[in-house]
C-alpha positions as CSV (number, residue, x, y, z in Angstrom):
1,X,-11.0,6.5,4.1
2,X,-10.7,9.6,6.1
3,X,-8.6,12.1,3.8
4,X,-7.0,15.3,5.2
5,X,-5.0,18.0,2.8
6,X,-2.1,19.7,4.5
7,X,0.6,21.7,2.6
8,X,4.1,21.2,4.6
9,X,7.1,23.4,4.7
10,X,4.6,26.4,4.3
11,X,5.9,29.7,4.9
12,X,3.5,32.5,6.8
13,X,0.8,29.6,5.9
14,X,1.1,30.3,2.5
15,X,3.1,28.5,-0.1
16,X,4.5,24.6,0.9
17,X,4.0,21.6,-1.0
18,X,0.1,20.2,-0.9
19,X,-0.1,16.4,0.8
20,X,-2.9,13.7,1.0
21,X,-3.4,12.0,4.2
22,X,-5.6,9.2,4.3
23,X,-6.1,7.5,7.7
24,X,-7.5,4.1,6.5
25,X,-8.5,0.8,8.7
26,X,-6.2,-1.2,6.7
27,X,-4.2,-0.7,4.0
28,X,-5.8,-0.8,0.5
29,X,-4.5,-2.9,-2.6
30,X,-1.8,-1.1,-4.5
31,X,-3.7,0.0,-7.2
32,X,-6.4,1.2,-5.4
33,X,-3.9,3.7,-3.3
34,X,-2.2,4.4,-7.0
35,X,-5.5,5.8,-7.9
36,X,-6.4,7.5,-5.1
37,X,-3.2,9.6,-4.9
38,X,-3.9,10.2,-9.0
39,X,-7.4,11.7,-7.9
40,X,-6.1,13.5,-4.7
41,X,-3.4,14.9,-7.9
42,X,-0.6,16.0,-5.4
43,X,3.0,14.7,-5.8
44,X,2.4,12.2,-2.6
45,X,-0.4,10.9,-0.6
46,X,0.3,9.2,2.9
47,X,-1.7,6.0,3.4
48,X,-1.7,5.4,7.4
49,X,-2.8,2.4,9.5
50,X,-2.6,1.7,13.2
51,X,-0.1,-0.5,14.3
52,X,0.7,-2.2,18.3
53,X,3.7,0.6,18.5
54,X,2.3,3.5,16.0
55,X,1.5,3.9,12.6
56,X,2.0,2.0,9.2
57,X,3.0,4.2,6.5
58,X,3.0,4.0,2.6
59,X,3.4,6.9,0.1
60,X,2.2,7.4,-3.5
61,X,2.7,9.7,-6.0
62,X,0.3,9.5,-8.9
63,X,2.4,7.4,-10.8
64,X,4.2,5.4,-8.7
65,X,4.7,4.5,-5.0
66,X,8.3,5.9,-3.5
67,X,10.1,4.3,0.0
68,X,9.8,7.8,1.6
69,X,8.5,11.4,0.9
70,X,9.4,13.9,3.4
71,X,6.8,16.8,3.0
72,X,3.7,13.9,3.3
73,X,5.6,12.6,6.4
74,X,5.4,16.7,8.2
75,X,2.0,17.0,6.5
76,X,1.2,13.0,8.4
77,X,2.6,14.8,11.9
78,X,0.4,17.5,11.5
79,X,-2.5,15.2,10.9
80,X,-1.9,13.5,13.5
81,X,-1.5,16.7,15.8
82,X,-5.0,17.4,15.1
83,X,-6.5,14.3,15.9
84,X,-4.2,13.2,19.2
85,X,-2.5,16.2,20.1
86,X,1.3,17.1,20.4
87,X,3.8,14.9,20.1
88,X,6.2,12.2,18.7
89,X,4.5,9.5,17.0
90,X,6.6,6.2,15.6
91,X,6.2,5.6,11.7
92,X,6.9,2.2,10.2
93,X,7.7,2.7,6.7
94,X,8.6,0.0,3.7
95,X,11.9,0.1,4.5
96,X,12.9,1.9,7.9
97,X,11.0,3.2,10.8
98,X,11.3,6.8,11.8
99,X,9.5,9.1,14.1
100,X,7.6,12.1,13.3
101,X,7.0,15.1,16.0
102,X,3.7,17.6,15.7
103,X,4.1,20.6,18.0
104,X,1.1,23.0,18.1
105,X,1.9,26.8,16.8
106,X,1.2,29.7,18.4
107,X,-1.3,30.7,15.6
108,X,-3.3,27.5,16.5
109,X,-2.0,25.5,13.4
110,X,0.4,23.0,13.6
111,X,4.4,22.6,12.6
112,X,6.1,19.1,12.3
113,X,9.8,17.6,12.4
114,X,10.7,14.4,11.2
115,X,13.8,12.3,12.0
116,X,14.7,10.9,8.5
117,X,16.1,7.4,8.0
118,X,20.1,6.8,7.4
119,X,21.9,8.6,5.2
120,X,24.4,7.8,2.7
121,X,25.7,9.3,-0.4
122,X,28.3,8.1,-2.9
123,X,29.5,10.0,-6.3
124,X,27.0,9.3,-9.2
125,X,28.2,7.4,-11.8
126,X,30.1,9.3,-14.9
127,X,28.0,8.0,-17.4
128,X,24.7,9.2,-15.8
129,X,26.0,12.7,-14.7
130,X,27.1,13.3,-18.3
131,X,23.2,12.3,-19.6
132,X,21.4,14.5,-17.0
133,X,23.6,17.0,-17.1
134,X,23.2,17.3,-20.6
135,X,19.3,16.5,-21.0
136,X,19.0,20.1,-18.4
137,X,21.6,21.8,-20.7
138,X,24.5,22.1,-18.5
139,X,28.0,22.5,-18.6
140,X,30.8,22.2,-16.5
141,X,31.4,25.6,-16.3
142,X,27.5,25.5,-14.9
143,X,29.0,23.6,-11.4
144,X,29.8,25.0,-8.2
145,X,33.0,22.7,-8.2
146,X,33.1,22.2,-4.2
147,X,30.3,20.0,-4.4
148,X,30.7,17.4,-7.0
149,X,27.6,15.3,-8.5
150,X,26.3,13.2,-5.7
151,X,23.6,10.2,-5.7
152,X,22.8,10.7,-1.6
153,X,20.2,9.2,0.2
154,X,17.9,10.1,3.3
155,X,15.2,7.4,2.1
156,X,14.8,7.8,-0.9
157,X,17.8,8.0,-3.6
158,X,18.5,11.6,-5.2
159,X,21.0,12.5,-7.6
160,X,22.1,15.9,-6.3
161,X,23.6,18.7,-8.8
162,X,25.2,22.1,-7.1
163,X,24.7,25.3,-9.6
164,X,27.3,27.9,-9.8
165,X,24.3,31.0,-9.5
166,X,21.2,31.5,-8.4
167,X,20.5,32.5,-12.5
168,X,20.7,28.9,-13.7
169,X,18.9,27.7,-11.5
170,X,16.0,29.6,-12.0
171,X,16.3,28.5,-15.3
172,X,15.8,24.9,-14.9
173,X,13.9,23.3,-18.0
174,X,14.5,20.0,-19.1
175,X,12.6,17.5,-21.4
176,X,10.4,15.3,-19.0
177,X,10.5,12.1,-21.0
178,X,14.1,11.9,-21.3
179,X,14.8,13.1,-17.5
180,X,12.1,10.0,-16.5
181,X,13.7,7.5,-18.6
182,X,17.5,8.4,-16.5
183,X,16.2,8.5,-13.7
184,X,13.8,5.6,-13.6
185,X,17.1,3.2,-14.8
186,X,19.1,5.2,-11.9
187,X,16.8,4.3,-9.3
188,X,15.9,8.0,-8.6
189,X,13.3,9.6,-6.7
190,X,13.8,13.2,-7.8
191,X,16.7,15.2,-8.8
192,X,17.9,17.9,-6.7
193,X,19.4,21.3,-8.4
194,X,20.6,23.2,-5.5
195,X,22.5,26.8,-5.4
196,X,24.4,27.2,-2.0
197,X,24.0,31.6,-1.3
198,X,26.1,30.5,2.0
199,X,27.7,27.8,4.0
200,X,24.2,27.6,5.5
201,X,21.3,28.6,3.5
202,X,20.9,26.8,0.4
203,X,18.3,27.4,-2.7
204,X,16.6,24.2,-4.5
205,X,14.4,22.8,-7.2
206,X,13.5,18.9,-7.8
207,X,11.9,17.5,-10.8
208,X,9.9,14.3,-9.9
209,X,8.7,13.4,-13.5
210,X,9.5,10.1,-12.2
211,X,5.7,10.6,-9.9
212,X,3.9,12.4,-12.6
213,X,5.7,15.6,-11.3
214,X,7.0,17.8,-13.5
215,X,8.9,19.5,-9.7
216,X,8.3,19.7,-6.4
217,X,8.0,22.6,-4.6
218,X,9.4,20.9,-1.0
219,X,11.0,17.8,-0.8
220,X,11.7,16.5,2.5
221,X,13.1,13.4,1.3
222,X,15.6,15.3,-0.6
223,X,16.6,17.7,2.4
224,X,17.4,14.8,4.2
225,X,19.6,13.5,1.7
226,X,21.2,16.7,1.3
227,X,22.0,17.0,5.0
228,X,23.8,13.8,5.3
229,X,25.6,14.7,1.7
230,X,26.8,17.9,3.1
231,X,28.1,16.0,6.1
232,X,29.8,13.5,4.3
233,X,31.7,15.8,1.9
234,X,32.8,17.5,5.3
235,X,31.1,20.8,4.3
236,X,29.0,20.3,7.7
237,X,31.3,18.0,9.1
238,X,30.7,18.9,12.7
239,X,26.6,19.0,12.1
240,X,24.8,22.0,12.5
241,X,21.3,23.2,11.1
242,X,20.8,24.3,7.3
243,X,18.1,26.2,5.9
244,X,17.0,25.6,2.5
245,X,14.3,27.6,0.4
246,X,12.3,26.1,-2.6
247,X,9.4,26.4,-4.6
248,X,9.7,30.4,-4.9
249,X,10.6,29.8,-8.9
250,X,7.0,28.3,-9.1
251,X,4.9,30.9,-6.6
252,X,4.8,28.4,-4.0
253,X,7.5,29.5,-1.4
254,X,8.7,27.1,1.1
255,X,11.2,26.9,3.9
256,X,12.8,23.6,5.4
257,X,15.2,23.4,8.3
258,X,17.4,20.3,8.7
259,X,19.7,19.9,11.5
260,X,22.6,16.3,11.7
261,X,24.9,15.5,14.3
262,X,28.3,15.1,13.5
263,X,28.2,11.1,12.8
264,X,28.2,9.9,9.1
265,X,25.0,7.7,8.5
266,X,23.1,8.8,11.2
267,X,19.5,10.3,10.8
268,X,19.1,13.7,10.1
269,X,16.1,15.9,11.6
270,X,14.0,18.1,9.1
271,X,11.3,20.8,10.1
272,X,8.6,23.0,8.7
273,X,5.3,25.0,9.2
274,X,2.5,23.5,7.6
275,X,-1.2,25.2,6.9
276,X,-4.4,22.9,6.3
277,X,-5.4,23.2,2.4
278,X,-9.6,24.2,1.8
């Protein structure tokens, strides 16, 4: 097992969320990739295979194995940048198959873009609003009212939660346990707290206790979602590219850029730098 460590969604190759990608000859019994991602100890590792058309792909976090992480996906493009040189490789996932770009930088490291799978979104479900909401200590009067509670999906299912100020969100706490247990029932792969400073440029923090996580500091399954959220409440109705910044609350600053078309449903295109780790 040939295991590289890339952090994606990096900023000035510094900061981004640490990745394990393991090229392997074929794919290992669950538990043995369950305990290799616990040893590797970051929110995801990619396990990759060759395939007739590209690569087989399977993600775990140390706890669990999720349909779809996006930051292991940019960190998998820039592994595979290294090894075969620029361009768009196909990914065959659990449930979807998606495409990954790696374009060389002008440093000499490597960025990556990935086009997610569909998106949906539909309004969470009262009873599990009111539970979260309360297990982070929130109120009403702690919602940015345009966007209402949201379950949306890019690949993976996130229950997305827009703050009034950037204050309470750097102020996120909540009792891990508890947060797993709702989130587990729900489906969920993290939980995206988001605080829009503009129409375009949106602040974020996701708890993945549901991994072993206690939050990530880039989540490109969650940008995804995001994006095709945004379009399907209309507030990006036409498409258009957002940017959103997360990890700075934990000293790990990262940038992502996701740009949709204007179709519901459709897949939505997320980017970032990445740096190699050690």
């Amino acid at each position: 097992m040939d295991v590289s460590r890339i952090a994606a969604f990096s900023e000035n190759n510094a900061g981004g969320n640490p990745a394990g990608v393991a090229f392997v000859e074929a794919m290992p019994p669950d538990a043995e990739m369950l305990k290799t991602a616990a040893e590797i100890g970051y929110s995801e590792t990619a396990f990759l295979t060759r395939t007739s058309e590209g690569w087989r792909v399977r993600y775990f976090a140390p706890e669990s194995e999720v349909p779809f992480c996006g930051h292991a996906t940019i960190a998998t493009g820039a592994a595979l940048g290294q090894r075969f040189g620029a361009g768009t490789y196909k990914l065959e996932l659990n449930d979807a198959n998606i495409t990954v770009e790696a374009e060389a930088t002008a440093d000499g490291g490597w960025g990556a873009a990935l086009q997610s799978p569909k998106t949906w979104s539909k309004p969470a479900p009262e009873e599990l609003k009111k539970a979260v909401l309360a297990a982070f200590g929130l109120t009403a009067g702690d919602l940015d009212t345009r966007l209402p509670v949201t379950i949306a999906n890019g690949g993976a299912s996130h229950l997305v939660i827009a703050l009034a100020s950037r204050g309470i969100l750097a102020d996120m706490s909540y009792p891990y346990e508890e947060v797993k247990s709702l989130m587990t029932s729900a489906g969920l792969t993290t939980i995206s707290l988001i605080w829009a400073e503009n129409d375009r440029r949106f602040h974020a923090r996701n708890p993945f206790p549901v991994g072993g996580v206690y939050e990530d500091p880039a989540t490109g399954a969650a940008a995804a979602a995001l994006g095709g959220f945004l379009r399907d409440h209309g507030w990006l109705k036409d498409g258009g590219t957002i940017e959103i910044l997360q990890g700075h609350d934990m000293g790990a600053p990262s940038a992502l850029t996701v740009t949709l078309g204007p179709t519901k449903g459709e897949s939505v295109r997320v980017s970032g730098g990445t740096h190699v780790i050690g």
